[in-house]
C-alpha positions in Angstrom: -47.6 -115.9 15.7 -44.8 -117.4 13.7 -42.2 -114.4 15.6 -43.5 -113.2 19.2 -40.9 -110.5 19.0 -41.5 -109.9 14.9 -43.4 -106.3 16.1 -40.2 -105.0 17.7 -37.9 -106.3 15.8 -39.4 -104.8 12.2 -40.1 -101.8 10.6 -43.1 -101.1 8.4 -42.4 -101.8 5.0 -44.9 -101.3 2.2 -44.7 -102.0 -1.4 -43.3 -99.2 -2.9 -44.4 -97.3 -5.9 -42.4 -96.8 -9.1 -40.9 -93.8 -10.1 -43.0 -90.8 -10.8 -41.6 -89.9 -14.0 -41.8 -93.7 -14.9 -45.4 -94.6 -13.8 -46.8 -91.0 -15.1 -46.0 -92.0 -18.4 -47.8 -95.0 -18.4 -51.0 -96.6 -17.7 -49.7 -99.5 -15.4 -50.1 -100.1 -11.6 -48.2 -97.7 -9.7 -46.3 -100.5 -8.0 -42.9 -101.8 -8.5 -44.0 -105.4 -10.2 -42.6 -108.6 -8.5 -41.4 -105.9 -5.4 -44.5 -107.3 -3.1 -43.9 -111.0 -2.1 -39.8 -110.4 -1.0 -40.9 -107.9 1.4 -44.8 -109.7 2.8 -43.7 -112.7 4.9 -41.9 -110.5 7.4 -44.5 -107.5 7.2 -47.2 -110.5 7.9 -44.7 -111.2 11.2 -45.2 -108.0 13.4 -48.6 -109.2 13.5 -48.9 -110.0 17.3 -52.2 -112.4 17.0 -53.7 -109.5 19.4 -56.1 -111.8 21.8 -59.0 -109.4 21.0 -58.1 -108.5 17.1 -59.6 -105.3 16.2 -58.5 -105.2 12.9 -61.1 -108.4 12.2 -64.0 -105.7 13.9 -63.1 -102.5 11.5 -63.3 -104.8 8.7 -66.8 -104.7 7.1 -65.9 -108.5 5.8 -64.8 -109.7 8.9 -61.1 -110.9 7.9 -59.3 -113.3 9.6 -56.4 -111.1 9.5 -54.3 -112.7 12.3 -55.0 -116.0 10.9 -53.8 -115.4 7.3 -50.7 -113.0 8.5 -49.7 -115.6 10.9 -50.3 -118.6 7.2 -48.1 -116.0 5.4 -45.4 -115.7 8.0 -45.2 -119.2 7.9 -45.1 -119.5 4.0 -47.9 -121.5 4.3 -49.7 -119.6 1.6 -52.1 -122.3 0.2 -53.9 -122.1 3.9 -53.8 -118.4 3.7 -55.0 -117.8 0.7 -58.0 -120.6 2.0 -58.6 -118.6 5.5 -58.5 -115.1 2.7 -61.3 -116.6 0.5 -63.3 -117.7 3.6 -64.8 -114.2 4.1 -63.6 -112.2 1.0 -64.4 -113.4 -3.2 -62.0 -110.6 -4.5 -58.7 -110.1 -1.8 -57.2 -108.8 -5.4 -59.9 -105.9 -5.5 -59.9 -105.1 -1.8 -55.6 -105.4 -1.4 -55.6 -102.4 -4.2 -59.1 -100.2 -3.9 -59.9 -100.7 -0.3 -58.5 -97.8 2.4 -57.9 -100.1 4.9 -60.2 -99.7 7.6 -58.5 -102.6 9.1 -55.2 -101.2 9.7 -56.8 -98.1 11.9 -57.8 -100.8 13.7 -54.6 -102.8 14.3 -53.7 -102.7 18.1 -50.4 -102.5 17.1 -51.2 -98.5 15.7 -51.8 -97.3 19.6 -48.0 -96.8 19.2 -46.2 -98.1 16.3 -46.9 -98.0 12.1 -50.1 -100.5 11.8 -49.0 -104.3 9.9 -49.3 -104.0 6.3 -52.3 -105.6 6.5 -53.7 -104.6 3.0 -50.2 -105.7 1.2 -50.1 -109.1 3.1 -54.2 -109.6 1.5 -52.8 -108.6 -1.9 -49.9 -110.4 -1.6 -51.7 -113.6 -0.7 -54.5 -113.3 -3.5 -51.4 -112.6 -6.0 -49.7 -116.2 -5.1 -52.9 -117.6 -5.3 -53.8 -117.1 -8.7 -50.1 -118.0 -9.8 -50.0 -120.8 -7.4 -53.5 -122.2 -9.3 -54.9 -121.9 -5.8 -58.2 -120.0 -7.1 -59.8 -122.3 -10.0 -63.1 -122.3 -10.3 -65.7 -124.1 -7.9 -68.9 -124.8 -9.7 -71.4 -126.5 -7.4 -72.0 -130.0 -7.5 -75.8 -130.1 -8.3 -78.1 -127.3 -8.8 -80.8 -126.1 -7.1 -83.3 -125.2 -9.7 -83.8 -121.6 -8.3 -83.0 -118.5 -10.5 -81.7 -115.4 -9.6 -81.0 -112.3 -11.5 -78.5 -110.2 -10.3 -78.7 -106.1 -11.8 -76.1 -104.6 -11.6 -72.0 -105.7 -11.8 -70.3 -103.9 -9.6 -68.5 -105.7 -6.3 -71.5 -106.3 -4.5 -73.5 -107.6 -7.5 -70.6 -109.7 -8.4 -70.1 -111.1 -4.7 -73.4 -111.7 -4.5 -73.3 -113.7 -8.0 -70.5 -115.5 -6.7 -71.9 -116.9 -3.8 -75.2 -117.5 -5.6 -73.5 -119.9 -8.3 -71.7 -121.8 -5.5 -74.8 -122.5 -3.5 -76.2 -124.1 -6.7 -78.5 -121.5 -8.0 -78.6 -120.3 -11.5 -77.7 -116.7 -11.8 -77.6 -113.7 -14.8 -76.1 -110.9 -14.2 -77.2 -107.9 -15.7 -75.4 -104.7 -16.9 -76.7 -101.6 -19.0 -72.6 -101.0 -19.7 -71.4 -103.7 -23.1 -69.0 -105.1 -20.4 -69.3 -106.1 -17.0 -67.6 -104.3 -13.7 -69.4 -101.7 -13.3 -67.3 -98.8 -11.3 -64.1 -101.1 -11.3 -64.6 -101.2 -15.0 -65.0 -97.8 -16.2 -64.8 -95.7 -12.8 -61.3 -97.3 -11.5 -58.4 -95.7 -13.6 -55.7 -98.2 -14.9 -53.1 -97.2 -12.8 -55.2 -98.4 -9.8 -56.3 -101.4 -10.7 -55.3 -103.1 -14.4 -58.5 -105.0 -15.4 -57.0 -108.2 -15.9 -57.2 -108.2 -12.2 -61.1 -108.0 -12.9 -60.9 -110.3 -16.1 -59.7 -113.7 -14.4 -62.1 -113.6 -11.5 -65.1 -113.6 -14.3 -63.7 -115.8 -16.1 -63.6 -117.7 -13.1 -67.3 -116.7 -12.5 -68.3 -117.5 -15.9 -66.9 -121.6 -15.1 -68.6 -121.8 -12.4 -71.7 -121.3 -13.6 -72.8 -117.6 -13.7 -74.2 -115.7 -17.0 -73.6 -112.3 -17.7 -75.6 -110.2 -20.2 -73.9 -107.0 -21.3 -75.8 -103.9 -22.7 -79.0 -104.3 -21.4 -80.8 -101.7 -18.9 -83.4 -103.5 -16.9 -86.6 -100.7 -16.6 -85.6 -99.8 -20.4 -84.2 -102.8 -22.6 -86.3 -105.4 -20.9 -88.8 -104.2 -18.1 -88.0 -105.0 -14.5 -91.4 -106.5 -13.9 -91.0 -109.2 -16.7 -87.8 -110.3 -15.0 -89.2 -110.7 -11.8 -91.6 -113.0 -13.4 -88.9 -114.7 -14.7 -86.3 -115.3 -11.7 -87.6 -117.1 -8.9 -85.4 -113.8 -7.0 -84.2 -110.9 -7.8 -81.1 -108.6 -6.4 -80.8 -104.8 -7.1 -76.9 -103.9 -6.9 -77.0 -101.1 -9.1 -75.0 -98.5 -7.3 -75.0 -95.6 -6.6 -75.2 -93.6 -9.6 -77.5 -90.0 -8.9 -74.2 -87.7 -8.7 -74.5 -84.6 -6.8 -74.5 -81.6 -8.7 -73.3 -77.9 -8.1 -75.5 -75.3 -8.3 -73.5 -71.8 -9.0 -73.3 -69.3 -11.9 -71.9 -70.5 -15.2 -72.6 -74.2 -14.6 -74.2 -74.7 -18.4 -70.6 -73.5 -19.8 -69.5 -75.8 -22.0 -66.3 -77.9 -20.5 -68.0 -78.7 -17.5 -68.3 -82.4 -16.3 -68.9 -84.5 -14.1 -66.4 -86.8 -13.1 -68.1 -90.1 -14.2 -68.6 -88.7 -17.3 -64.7 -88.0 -17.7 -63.7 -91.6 -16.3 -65.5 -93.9 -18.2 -63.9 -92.5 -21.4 -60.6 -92.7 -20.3 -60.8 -95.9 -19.4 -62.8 -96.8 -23.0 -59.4 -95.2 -24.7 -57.3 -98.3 -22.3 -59.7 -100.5 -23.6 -59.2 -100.0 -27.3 -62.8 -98.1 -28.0 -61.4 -94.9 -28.6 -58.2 -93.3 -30.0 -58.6 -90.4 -28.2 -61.0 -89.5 -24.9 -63.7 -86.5 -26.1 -62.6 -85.4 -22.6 -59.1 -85.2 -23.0 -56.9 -82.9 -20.5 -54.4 -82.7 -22.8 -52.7 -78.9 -22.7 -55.3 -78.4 -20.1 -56.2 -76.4 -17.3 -58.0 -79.5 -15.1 -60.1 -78.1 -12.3 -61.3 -81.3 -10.1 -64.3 -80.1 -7.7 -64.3 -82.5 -4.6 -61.5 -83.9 -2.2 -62.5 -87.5 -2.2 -61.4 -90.4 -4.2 -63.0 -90.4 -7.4 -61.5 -86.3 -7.6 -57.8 -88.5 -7.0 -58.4 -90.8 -9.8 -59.8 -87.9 -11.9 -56.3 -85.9 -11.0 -54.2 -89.1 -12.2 -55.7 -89.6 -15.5 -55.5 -86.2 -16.5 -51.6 -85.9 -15.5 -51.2 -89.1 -17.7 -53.3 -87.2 -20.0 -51.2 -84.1 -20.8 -52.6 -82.0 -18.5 -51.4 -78.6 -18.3 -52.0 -77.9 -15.1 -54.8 -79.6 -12.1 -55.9 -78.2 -9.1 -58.3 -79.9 -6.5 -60.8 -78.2 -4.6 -61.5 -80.1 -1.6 -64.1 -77.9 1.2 -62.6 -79.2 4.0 -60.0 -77.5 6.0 -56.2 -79.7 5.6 -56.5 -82.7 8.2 -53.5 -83.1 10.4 -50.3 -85.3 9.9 -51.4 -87.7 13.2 -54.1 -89.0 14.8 -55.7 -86.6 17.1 -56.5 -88.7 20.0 -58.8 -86.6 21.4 -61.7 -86.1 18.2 -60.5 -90.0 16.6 -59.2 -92.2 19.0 -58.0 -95.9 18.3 -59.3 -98.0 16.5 -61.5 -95.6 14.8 -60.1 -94.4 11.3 -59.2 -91.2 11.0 -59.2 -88.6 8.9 -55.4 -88.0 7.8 -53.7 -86.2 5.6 -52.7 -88.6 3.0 -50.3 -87.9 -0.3 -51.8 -90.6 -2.5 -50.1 -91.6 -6.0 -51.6 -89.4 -7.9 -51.5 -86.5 -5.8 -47.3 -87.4 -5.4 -47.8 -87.3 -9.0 -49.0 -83.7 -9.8 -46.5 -82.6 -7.5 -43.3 -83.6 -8.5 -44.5 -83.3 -12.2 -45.7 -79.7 -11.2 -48.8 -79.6 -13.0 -50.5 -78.4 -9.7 -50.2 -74.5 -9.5 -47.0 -72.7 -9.1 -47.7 -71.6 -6.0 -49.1 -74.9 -4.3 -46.7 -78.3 -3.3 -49.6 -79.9 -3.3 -52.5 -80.1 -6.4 -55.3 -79.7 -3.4 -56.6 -76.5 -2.3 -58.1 -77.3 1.5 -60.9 -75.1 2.2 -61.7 -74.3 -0.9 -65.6 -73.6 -2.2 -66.8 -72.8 -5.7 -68.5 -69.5 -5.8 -68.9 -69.3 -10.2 -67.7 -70.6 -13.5 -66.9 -67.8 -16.0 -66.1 -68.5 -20.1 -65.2 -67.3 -23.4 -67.6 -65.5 -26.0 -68.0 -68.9 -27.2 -69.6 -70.1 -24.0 -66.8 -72.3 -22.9 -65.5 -71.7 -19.3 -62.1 -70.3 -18.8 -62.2 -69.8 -15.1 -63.3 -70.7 -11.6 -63.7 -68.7 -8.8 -63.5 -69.6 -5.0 -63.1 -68.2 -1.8 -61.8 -70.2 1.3 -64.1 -71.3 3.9 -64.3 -71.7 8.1 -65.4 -75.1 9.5 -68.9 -73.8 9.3 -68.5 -73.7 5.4 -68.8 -69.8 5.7 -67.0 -67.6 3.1 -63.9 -65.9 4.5 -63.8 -62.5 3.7 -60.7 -61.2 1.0 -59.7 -64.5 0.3 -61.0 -65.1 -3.4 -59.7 -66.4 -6.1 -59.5 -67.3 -9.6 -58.0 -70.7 -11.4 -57.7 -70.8 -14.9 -60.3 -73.8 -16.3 -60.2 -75.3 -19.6 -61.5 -78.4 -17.9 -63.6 -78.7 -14.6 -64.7 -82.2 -13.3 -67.2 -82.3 -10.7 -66.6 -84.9 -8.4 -68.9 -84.5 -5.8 -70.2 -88.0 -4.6 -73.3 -89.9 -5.2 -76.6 -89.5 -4.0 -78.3 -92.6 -4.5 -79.4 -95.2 -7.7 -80.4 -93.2 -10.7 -84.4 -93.4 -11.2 -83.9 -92.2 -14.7 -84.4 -96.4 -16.3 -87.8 -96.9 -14.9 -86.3 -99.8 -12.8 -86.8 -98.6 -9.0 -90.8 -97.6 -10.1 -91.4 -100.5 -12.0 -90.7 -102.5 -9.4 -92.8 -100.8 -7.1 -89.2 -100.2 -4.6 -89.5 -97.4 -2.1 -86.5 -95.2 -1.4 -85.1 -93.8 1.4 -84.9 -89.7 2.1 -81.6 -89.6 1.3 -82.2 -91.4 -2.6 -81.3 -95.2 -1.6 -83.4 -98.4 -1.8 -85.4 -98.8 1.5 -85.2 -102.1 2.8 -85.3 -104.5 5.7 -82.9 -106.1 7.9 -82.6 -109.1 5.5 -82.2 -107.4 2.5 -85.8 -107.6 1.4 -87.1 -104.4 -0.5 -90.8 -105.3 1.0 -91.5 -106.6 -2.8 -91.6 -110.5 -2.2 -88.6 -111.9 -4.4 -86.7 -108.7 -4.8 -83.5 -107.7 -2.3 -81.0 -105.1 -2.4 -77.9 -104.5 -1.9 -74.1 -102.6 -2.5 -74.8 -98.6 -2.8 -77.4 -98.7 -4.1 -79.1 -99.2 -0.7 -76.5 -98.7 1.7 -75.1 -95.3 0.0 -71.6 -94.5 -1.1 -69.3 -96.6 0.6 -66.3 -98.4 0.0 -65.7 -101.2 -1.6 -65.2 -103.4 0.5 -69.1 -102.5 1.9 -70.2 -103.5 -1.1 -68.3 -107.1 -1.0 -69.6 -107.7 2.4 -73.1 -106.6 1.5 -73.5 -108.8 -1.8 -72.0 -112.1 0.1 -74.6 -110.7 3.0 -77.4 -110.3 0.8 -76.5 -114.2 -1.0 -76.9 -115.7 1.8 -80.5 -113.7 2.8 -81.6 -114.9 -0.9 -80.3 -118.4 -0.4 -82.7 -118.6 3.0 -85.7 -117.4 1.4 -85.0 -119.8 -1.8 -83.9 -122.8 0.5 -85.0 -122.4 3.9 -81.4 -122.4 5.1 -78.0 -121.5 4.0 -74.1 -122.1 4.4 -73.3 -118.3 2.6 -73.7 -116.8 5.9 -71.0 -118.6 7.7 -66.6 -117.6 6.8 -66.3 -121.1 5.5 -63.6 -121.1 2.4 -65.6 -122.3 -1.0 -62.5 -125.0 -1.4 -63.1 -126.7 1.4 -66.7 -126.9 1.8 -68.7 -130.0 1.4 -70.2 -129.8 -1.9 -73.4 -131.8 -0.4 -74.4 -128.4 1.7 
């Protein structure tokens, strides 16, 4: 480590957020621009290049954190961003989506703040691309093999990636007219601005890999005629069933679930629609689930106009701190955590009078109730024990113009013919069944992402597409180099 004292000697700094009444107005990053890089190279230094590095275990990708923050303390950020790119295609997705398993896992957290570790990967993919350290890497011959990839989300693109590196000729395939899948149309602006996504496929599309827009495999062009064509095939379609909620008053008009709402707000960013069909604006927003899609869901509708937005989450509050008893280091815990948008609705006040905070812990939907018109105008609830049991005299009503289900995902949607087409069995819980080497048990065909794993992060879904590349490569090949955290610019193009 570049500073063997850099731990004690300084604080935790992360990249710090712009105003609320600035960034609300807006549909930019929440981040103060060019604010990042000053601050990295000592945050990179209180890394103390632990000898066993448990932040490289609770990362799915198996970073070489210490390696990179110790580049990055060093300004040696050409090597870093090398040692990055060894184990991770997208450090710019992961450094803004990904919660940071990693830093629940730093051994300096038994004690102290955990190293930025997610701001020194962002930081490092950000000089990259301005340094020119990222350009494209086509192979130098090609194999011959084709692969069809369906599905454009991080793990189909990963495993794309790798694909087209290792020589093979790959098409990607995407029922949406552009390509991303959940970082295109599920990730809000504010999170993520899609140039972020635009330059790495542009980068993709150098290198070699195809992408075909607008076409549902099962539906447009059946699944069987493409695994006649591709000499391989990888499913990476997500996880798209969403959970429903079964109460009174769910056919009321103004009811919707949250990946109905997100894609058209980010279809108004852009430049499809003047105006979302789904607009909050003057609103009373009701978001239905605690997790992450119900945060980006709160966000766009305070950017909206909303009048007011109230999260349900059925969980009781978490605590401010680790309990070391029920989540001890290095697993990650369940905190609670005031994310942008949440910070948002608060100071902004478009959470209810009575709350600081736009979530109501402990909170389950009992019925939806509307207007002689049939459009709902109010949810009830009633607080909940751990056991999810109803508490008695503590009901009561929201006003709901607006009321976004955002209740997770089940599993890949069966609805395009693709999963019975190609013969694929499933798992109880909805997802692709498959083997230990990503094989569906339908010679040719893999899966991979959500769509066989579940709901996960995204970072899972990296890690699985650069997983399931390499498990395609060995049954193409014989053999192959994906599986091993060597950096793309720096291996020998003869592999």
């Amino acid at each position: 480590m570049a500073d063997p004292k850099g731990f004690m000697t300084t604080q935790r700094e992360e990249w710090p957020r712009r105003s609320v009444e600035e960034r609300a107005r807006d549909w930019a990053e929440v981040y103060v621009p060019g604010a990042l890089l000053p601050i990295i190279g000592a945050q990179a230094d209180r890394c103390m290049d632990c000898g066993v590095p448990f932040c490289h275990e609770a990362c799915p990708l198996g970073n070489l954190i210490p390696e990179w923050n110790d580049l990055v303390a060093r300004a040696d950020w050409r090597a870093a961003s090398d040692r990055l790119h060894a184990t991770n295609n997208f450090p710019e997705f992961t450094g803004r989506l990904c919660p940071a398993p990693c830093e629940a896992g730093c051994v300096l957290a038994i004690n102290q703040p955990a190293v930025t570790i997610k701001n020194v990967e962002c930081a490092i993919a950000e000089r990259a691309w301005e340094e020119g350290f990222v350009p494209p890497r086509p192979p130098e011959r090609l194999s011959g093999k084709t692969v069809a990839v369906i599905g454009s989300g991080p793990a189909g693109l990963a495993a794309a990636q790798q694909l087209t590196r290792a020589g093979h000729t790959v098409a990607v395939y995407e029922k949406d007219d552009r390509i991303g899948g959940l970082m295109r149309y599920g990730i809000p602006e504010f999170k993520m601005e899609k140039r972020q996504l635009e330059r790495r496929l542009e980068q993709m599309e150098a290198e070699g890999t195809r992408f075909r827009t607008s076409v549902t495999v099962g539906r447009d062009v059946p699944a069987t005629e493409l695994r006649a064509r591709y000499d391989a095939v990888v499913v990476a379609t997500g996880a798209t069933a969403w959970r429903e909620l079964a109460v009174p008053g769910r056919e009321l008009a103004g009811i919707h679930q949250a990946m109905e709402y997100l894609p058209l707000a980010n279809k108004v960013r852009e430049g499809d629609l003047a105006v979302s069909p789904l607009s909050a604006e003057g609103r009373h927003v009701v978001i239905v689930g605690g997790g992450d899609t119900g945060a980006d869901c709160l966000g766009t509708a305070v950017r909206e106009g909303a009048a007011s937005v109230t999260q349900l989450d059925i969980y009781a509050q978490p605590p401010g701190a680790r309990d070391e008893d029920a989540e001890p280091w290095p697993t990650y815990p369940k905190l609670y955590r005031l994310s942008a948008a949440h910070e948002e609705a608060r100071e902004l006040r478009t959470a209810p009078a009575a709350d600081a905070d736009a979530r109501l812990f402990a909170a389950s939907t009992l019925r939806f109730t509307g207007d002689a018109e049939g459009h709902v105008r109010s949810l009830h609830l009633v607080e909940v024990d751990e056991r999810r049991s109803p508490l008695p005299g503590t009901g009561r009503t929201l006003p709901a113009d607006l009321v976004l289900l955002a209740l997770g995902f089940s599993g890949p949607d069966r609805g395009d013919g693709l999963i019975d087409q190609l013969g694929l069995r499933t798992e109880p819980r909805g997802t692709l069944a498959r083997d230990g080497d990503f094989g569906t048990g339908v010679p040719g065909v893999f899966a991979a992402g959500d769509a066989a794993r579940g709901q996960s992060l995204i970072v899972w879904a990296i890690a699985e597409g650069r997983s399931v590349a390499a498990a395609v490569d060995r049954y193409l090949t014989g053999g192959s180099w994906l599986s091993a955290p060597i950096s793309p610019y720096d291996r020998p193009m003869t592999a």
